[in-house]
Structure formats: C-alpha cells, structure tokens
N, C-alpha and C positions, 0 to 999 in steps of 0.2 A: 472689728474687722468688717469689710475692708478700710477704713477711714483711719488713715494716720489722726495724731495730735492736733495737727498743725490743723485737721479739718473741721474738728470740733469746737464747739462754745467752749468760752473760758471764765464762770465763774467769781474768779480773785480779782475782782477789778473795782475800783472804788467809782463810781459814777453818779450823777444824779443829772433830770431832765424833769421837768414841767410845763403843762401850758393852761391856759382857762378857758372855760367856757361856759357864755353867757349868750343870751340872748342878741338877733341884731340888735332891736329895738335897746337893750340895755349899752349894748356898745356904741351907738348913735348918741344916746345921752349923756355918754360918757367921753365923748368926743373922740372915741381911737379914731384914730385915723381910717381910711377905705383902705387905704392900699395892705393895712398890717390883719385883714381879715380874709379868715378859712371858713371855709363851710365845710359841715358832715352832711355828704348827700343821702347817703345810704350806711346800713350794718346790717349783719346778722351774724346769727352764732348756731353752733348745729357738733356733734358730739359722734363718733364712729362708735363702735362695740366698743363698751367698755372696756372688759378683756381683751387685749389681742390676743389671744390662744382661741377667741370665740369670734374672730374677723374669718369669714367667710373668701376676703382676699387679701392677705398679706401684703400684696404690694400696689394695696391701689386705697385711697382716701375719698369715701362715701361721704362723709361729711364737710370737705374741702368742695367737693364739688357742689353738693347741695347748697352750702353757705354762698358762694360763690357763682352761682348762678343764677339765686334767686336774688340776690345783693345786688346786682348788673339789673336783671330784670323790673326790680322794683325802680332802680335809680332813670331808667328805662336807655341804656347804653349798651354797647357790646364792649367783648376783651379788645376789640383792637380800637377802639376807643380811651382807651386808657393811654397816660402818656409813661406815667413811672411805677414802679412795682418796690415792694419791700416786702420780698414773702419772709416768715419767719424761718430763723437758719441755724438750730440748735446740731442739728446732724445734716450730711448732705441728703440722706434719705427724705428729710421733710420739706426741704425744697424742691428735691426729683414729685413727691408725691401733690405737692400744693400745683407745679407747673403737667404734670397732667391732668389733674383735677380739674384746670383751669382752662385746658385745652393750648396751653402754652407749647411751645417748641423751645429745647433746651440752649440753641442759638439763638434768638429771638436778641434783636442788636440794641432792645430797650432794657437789657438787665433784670435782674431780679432784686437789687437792693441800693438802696442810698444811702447806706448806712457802710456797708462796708461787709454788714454781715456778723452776725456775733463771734466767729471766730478772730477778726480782723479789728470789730470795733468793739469788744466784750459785750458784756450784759449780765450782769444779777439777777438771776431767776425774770419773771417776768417782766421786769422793769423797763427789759428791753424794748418794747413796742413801743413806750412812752420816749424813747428812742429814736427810735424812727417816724413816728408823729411829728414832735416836731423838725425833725430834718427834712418830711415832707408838707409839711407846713411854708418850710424857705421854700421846696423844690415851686409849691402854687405859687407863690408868691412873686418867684421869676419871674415865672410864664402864667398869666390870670387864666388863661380858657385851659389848661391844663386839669386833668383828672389823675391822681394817685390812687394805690390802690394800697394798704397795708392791711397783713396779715397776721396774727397771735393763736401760739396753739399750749397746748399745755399737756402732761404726762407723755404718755406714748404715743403722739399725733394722736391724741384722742380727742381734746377741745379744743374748737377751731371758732376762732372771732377774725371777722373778714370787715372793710371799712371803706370806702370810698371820700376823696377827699378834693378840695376844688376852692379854689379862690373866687367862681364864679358861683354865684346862688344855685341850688340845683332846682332843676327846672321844673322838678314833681314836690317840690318841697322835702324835708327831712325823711325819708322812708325807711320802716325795720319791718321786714316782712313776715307774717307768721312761719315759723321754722316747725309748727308741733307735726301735723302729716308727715313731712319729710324725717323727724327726727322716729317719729317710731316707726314709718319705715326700713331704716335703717337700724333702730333699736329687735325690729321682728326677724331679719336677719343673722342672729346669732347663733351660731353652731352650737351642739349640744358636746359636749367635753363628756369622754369616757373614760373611768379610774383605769389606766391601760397598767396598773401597778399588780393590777391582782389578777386581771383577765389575758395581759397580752394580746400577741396575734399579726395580723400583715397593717400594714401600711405606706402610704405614700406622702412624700417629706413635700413640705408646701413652702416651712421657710425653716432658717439656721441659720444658726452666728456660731463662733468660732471663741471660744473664752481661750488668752495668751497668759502666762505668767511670765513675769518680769523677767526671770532668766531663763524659764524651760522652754519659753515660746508657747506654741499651742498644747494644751489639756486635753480638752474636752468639747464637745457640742451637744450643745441643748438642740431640739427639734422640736417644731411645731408639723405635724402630719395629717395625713387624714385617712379614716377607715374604708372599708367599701364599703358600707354603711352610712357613710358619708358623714360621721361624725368627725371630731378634733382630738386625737391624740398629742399628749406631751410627753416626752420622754428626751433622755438626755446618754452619751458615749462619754467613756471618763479614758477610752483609749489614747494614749497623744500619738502614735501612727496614723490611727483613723483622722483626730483632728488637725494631725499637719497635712495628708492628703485632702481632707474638704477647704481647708483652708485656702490650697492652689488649686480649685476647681469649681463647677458650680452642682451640685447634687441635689438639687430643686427638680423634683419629678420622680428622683429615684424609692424603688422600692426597699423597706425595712421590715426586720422583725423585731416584734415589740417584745419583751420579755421582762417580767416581775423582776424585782428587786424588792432588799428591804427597808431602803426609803427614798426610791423612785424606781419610774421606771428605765430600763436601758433601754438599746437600739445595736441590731447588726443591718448591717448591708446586706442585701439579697444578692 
C-alpha cells in the first residue's frame, strides 16, 4: 500500500534482450555499419544506507542523486539536455524517488520510460535494464544527436547504476566518475538503530506501510521512527483498527509510544 498490482513489476515473464560491445575501432574493422552504432558516454554507480531503518530520510534517494549528478557532470551535460529517460520502475516509489533525485518534475512531457516500465513491459529480476538498453539503443538511433538516460537499482532503492547513452560519440570521451567521497558520505550518514524492544519510550513515525491479508484487509504496521535522541526506532501495531485507520490517512510526523514486546517491539499513538 498504497500501490495497487496493477502498479508493480511482474516477475513471471519469460523474456530475453542482448547487445555487444566493442570497441569503435573493432567495429570499423568489422565493417558494422555507422548508422547501427551507440555510444556509452558516461556511468556511475553509488549505493544509499544500506539498511533503510538506518536512512536518515526515508523519502528521498542520496544515492540517485549523487550517481546522477556526477554522471551529467562528467559527461559534461545538464538534465535538460537529455532527450529520453528510462528510470527503473520496480515500485512507483523508485521512480518518484529517481525523478527528484534527478531534479525532474513528475509532468515533464519527455517521460520516464521507453520501455513501458516493468509493470507494463515485465522484467526478471535485473534483466530489466538490459531492456531498456537496448530500446534506447533504437530510441539514439532515430534521432543521432539524441542523449538517453537509463537507470538500474537493486534491493530497497539501495543500488543505483545511472548511464548515459548517444548515437553521437561523447564529446569528453567514455567517463566513470570516482563515486568513493560521495559514497561514504552518504555511507557516514547512518542512523544509529536502538533495541526500542527492551528500553521502549517516545517517538516520532518517519515512515510506514500497511501489511493487507488477502481477506481481512489490513493487519498491522510496521514503523520506522525516530527518538529525540535522534536515533531510528523499529517497531510494529498488530492492531487491524489501528491499521485500517493509517491505511486511509498519512501518520508520518505523528507521535508514538514505543513499548517492549516479546519478539518485537509495539507502538500506540499518542
């Protein structure tokens, strides 16, 4: 919740996609033709908290943007220089999180995908990106001065591969920018997690999901919160009142109390 079926990747789908890549100078000798060649102008890769119980901000991607910044920067372009996008789209949340990252606007009339999007065009675990590579591969190929952008992430929006792509040679030659400052910046960032199982006590809710069963509807909510101590509590409501009320509502900000259990911790509303 909130993301119907119909929003998410779909797993069961038999698919396959490849492409190569070699050198110009190997493709020159080899006689491909000009018009059937892509160039990688730019990559990088860059990793948020590992944990998200230990992300500092729930609703925003430090690592999308980092990758993604410096990816532009090296290739030495801006976002609005880009002509097509294929951010990865396993939940809607990692598309919301990749287009502010990116400084995108959610109307933006160039799209997010040329693909159709994993829920529309499937995808098998990562295989997806090989996916949209080569569908932005045709997209350069259209239009030669054209730049795409594709994006791959993996686990919980935690690793993020960003890529730039272009039927035109890029102009600074192949660039992968060092990502290590930025990555342990982002790695220095991590909250410190307190056992709130045996100590309890106040807290305020940062983020929540809503766990459904198939016929009762909503259960329970897990909670990710924070102390005034400014640490990261976890705790979770096995009320299904509580969880059909957060369910039609947004309770991000509200106050809890954290209270021991004997194999986690709970939560009431304050």
């Amino acid at each position: 919740e909130p993301y119907t079926k119909l929003l998410n990747s779909i797993l069961t789908v038999d698919m396959a996609a490849a492409f190569v890549i070699m050198a110009a100078e190997v493709a020159q000798d080899l006689r491909i033709p000009r018009d059937r060649w892509v160039f990688s102008w730019s990559s990088a890769s860059c990793n948020d908290v590992y944990f998200p119980a230990q992300r500092p901000d729930l609703s925003r991607s430090a690592g999308i943007r980092a990758a993604g910044s410096e990816m532009l920067a090296a290739a030495g372009i801006g976002i609005d220089d880009v002509s097509w996008f294929d951010l990865y789209s396993c939940f809607p949340a990692a598309v919301e999180a990749a287009i502010d990252a990116l400084g995108l606007h959610a109307t933006d009339p160039r799209g997010f995908t040329v693909t159709g999007g994993l829920p529309y065009h499937g995808g098998p675990g990562n295989n997806y990106v090989s996916h949209s590579i080569v569908e932005m591969a045709r997209r350069c190929r259209s239009a030669p001065e054209g730049v795409g952008m594709v994006s791959g992430l993996g686990w919980y929006i935690t690793k993020h591969s960003i890529g730039l792509w272009s039927a035109a040679p890029p102009p600074k030659g192949w660039q992968a920018p060092d990502m290590s400052h930025s990555q342990a910046s982002i790695d220095s960032s991590a909250l410190q997690v307190v056992e709130a199982s045996t100590t309890g006590g106040t807290a305020r809710i940062d983020g929540y999901t809503v766990v459904h069963d198939r016929d009762a509807g909503p259960v329970s909510v897990p909670v990710f919160a924070s102390t005034p101590g400014g640490h990261r509590v976890v705790a979770r409501s096995d009320d299904p009142e509580l969880a059909a009320a957060m369910s039609g509502g947004m309770f991000v900000g509200h106050e809890i109390d954290v209270k021991p259990a004997d194999d986690h911790a709970r939560f009431e509303l304050r």
